[in-house]
MDTraj code that builds the backbone (N, CA, C; nanometers):
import mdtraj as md
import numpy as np

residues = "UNK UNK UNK UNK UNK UNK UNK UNK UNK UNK UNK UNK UNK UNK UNK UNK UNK UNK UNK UNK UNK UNK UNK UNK UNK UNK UNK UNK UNK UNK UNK UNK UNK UNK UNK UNK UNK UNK UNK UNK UNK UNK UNK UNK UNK UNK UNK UNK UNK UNK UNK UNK UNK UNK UNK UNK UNK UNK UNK UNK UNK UNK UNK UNK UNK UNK UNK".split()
xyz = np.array([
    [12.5671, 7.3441, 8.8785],
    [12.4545, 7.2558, 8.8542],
    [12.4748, 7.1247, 8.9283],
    [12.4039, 7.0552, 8.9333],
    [12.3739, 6.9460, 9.0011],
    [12.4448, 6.8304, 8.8913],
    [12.4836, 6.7465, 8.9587],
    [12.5527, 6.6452, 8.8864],
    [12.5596, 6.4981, 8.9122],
    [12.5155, 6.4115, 8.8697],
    [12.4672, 6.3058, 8.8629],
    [12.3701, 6.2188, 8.7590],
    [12.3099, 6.1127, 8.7537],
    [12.2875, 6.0691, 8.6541],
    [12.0925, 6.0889, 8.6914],
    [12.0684, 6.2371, 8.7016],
    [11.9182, 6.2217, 8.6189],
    [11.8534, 6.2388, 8.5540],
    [11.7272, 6.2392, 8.4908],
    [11.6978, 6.2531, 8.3645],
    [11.5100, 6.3218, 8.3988],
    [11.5080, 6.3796, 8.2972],
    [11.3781, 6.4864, 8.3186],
    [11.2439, 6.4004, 8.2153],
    [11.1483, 6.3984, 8.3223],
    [11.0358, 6.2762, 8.2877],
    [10.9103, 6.3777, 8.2134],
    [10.8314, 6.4206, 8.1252],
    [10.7792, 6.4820, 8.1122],
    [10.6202, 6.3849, 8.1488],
    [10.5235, 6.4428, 8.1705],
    [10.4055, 6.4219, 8.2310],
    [10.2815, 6.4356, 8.1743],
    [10.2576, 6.4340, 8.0391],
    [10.1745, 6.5446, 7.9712],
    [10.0360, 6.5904, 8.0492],
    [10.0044, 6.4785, 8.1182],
    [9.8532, 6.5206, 8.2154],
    [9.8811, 6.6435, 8.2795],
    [10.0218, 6.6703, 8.3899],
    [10.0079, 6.7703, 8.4229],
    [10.0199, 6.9445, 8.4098],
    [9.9917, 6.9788, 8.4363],
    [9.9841, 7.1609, 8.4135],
    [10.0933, 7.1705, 8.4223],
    [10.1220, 7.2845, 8.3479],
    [10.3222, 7.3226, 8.3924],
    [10.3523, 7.4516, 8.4817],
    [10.3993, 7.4073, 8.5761],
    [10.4375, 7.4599, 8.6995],
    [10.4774, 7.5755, 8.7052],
    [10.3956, 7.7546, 8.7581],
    [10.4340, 7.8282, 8.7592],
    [10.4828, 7.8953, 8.8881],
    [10.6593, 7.9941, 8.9464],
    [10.6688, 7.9883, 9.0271],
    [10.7026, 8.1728, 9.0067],
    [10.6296, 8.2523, 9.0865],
    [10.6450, 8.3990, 9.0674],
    [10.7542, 8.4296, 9.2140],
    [10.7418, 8.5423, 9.2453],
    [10.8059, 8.6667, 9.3307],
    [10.7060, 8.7702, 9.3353],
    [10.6189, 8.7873, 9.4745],
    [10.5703, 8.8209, 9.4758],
    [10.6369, 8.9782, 9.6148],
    [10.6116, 9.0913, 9.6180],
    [10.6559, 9.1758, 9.7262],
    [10.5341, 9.2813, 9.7377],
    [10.5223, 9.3360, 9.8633],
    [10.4685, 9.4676, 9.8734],
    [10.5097, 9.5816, 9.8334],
    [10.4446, 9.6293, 9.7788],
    [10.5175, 9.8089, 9.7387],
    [10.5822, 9.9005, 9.8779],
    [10.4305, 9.8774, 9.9598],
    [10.4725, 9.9553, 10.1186],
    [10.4275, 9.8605, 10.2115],
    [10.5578, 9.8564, 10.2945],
    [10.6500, 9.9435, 10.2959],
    [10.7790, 9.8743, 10.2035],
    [10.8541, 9.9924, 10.1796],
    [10.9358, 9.9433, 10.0899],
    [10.9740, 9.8057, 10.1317],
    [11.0696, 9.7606, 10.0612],
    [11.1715, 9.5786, 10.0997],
    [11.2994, 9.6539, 10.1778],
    [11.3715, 9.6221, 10.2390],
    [11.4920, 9.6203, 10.2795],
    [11.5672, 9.5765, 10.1692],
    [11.7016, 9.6459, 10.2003],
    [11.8191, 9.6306, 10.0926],
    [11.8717, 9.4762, 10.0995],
    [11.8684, 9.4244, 10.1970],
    [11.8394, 9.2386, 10.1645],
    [11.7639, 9.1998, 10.1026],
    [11.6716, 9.2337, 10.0500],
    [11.5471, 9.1772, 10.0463],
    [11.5339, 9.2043, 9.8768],
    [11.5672, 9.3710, 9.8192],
    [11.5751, 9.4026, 9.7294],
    [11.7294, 9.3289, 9.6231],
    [11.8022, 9.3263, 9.7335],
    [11.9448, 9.2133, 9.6850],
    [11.9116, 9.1107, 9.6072],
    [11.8227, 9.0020, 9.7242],
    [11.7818, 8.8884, 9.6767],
    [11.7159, 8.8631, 9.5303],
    [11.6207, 9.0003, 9.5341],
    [11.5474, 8.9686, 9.4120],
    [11.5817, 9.0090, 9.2901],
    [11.7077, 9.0716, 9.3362],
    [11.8587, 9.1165, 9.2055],
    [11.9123, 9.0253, 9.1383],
    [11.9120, 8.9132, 9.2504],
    [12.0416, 8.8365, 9.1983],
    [11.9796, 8.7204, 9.1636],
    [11.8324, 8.6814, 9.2072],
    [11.7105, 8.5611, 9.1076],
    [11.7003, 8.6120, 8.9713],
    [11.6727, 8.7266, 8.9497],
    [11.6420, 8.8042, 8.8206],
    [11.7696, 8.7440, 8.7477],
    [11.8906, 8.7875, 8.7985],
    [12.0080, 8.7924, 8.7040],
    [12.0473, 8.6366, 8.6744],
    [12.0221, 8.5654, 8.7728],
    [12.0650, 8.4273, 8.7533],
    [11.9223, 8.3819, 8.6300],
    [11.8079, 8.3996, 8.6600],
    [11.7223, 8.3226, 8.5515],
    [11.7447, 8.3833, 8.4417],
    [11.7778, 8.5472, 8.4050],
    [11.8134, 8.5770, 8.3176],
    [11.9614, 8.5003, 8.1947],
    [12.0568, 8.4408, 8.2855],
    [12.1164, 8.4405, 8.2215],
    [12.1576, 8.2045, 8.1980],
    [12.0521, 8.1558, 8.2722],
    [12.0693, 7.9997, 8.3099],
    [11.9298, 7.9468, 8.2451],
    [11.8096, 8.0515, 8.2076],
    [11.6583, 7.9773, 8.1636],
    [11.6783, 7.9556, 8.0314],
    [11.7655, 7.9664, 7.9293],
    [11.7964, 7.8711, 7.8326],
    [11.8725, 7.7323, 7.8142],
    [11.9732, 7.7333, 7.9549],
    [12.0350, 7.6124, 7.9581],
    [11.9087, 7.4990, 8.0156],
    [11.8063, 7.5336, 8.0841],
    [11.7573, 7.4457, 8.1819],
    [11.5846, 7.3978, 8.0465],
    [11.6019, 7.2871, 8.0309],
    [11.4608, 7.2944, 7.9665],
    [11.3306, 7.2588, 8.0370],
    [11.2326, 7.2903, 7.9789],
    [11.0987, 7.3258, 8.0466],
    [11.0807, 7.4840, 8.1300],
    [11.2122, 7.5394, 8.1564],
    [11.1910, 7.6523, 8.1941],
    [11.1556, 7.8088, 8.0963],
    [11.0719, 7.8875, 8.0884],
    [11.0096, 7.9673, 8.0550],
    [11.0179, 8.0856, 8.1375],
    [11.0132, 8.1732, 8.0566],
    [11.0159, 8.3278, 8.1286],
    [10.9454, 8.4210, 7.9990],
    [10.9445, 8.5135, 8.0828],
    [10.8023, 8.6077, 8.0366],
    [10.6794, 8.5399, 8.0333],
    [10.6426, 8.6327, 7.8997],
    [10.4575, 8.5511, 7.8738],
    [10.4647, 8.4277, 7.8455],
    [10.5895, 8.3757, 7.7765],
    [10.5583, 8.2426, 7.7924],
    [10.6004, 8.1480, 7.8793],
    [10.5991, 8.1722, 8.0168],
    [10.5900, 8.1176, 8.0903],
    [10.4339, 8.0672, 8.1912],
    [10.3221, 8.2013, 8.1475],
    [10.1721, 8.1705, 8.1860],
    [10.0989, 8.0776, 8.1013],
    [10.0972, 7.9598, 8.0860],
    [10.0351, 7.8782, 7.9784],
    [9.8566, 7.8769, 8.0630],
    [9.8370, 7.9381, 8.1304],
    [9.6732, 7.8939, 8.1214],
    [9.6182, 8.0219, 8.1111],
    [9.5082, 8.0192, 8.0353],
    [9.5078, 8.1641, 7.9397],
    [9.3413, 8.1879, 8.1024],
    [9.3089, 8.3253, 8.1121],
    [9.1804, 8.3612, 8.2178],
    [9.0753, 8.3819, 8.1181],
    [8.9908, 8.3691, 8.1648],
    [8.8592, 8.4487, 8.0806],
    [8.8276, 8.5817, 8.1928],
    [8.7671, 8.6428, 8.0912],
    [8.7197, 8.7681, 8.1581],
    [8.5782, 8.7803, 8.1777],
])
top = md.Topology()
chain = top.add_chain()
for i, resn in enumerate(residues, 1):
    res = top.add_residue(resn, chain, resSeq=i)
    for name in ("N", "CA", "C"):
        top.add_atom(name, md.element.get_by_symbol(name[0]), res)
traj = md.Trajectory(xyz[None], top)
């Protein structure tokens, strides 16, 4: 982690920031490519409780669609 003296400002006006992974089905990804998105998975899996404001799964979509 990053280390130094900063501190997390909350904003209430703004929306809260959603950041996906997006890939094509075809053609497949390359085994780099499929790596990468191994080892994001495993890291947010196991660091999105230390970090606050961060969210995963459904509750990470806070703006609901209409249909």
């Amino acid at each position: 982690w990053l280390t130094g003296e900063f501190k997390r400002i909350e904003v209430p006006e703004l929306p809260r920031r959603v950041v996906g992974w997006v890939q094509r089905t075809r053609p497949t990804p390359n085994k780099a490519t499929q790596a990468v998105g191994t080892v994001i998975r495993e890291v947010i899996e196991k660091t999105d409780n230390q970090q606050p404001g961060v969210y995963t799964g459904k509750g990470a979509f806070p703006l609901k669609r209409s249909s």
